[in-house]
MIGU-578133 format. One record per residue: residue in one letter; y, z, x of N, C-alpha, C in turn. Coordinates in steps of 0.05 Angstrom, whole numbers, plus 5000, padded with zeros to 4 digits. Each point is the difference from the previous one (the first is absolute). Example, Ala and Ser with C-alpha at 12.3 -4.5 7.8 and 13.67 -1.06 7.14 Angstrom:
<nodes>
A488651565264502450004982502450005018;S502149864993502450015016502250144985;
</nodes>
This chain:
<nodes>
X889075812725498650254997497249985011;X498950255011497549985016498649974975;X497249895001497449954986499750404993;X499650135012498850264987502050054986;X502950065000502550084985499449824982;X499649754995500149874980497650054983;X497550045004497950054989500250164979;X501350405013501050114985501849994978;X502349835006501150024987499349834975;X498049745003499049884980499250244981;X498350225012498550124993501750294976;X501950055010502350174993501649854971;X500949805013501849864977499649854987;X496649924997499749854988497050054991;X499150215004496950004988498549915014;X500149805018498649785007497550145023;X497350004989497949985031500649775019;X501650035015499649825025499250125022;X498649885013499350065023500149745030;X499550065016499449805023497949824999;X501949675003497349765000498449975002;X499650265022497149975020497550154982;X500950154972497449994986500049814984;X501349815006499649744972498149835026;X501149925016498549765012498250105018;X500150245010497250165028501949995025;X503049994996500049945029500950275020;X499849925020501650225018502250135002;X502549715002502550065007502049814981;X499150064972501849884979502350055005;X502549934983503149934999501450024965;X498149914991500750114966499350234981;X500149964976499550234980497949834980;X499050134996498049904970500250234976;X500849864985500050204977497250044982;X498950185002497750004988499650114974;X499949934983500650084972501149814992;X500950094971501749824980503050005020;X501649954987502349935010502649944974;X499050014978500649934974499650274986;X503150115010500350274981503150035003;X501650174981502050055000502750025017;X498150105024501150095017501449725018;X499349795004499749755005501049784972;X500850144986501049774970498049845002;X498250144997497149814985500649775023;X499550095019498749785030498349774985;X499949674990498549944997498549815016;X498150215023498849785023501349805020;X497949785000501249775012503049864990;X499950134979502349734986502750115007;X499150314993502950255013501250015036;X498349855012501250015028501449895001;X501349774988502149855007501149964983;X500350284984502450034970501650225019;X503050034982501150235008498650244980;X500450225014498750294992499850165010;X500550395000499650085010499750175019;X496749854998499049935033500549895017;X500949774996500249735023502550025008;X501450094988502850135009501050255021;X497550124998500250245010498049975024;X498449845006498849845018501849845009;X501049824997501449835011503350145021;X500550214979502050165010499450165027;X498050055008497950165021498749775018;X500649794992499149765027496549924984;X499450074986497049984988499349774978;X498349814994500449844975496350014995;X499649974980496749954986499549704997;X497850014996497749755008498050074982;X499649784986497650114985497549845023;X498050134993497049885018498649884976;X499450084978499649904971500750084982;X499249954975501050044969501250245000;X497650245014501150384993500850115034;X500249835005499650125038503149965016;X501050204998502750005015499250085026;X501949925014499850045031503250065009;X501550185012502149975008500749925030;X502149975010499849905035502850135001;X501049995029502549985007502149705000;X502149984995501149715002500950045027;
</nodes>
């Protein structure tokens, strides 16, 4: 799934502010999603962070199912990519 289709749909089905990498790190021509906000709400079975990216859930399912998996960058900082 393309990066903008996916953005939305984070955005749609899951509550989630994500937006494009390139306002997390300054860059030009990013490739990921950054979720900016919490990420730890319902909608996500209580997403919990770093520890939740490499649980089943969800999210990671529904990412993974779409070619997409998360990364945490630190403790509260998700990052998603394409696989």
């Amino acid at each position: 799934m393309k990066r903008e289709t996916m953005i939305k749909n984070l955005s749609k089905k899951f509550n989630l502010n994500a937006v494009p990498s390139e306002e997390f790190y300054g860059e030009r021509h990013g490739t990921g999603i950054w979720i900016r906000g919490s990420i730890c709400k319902a909608e996500t079975d209580w997403y919990n962070y770093a520890e939740a990216t490499t649980e089943e859930n969800k999210l990671n399912d529904y990412l993974e199912k779409n070619g997409w998996f998360a990364e945490p960058y630190d403790a509260e900082t998700i990052m998603m990519w394409q696989s």
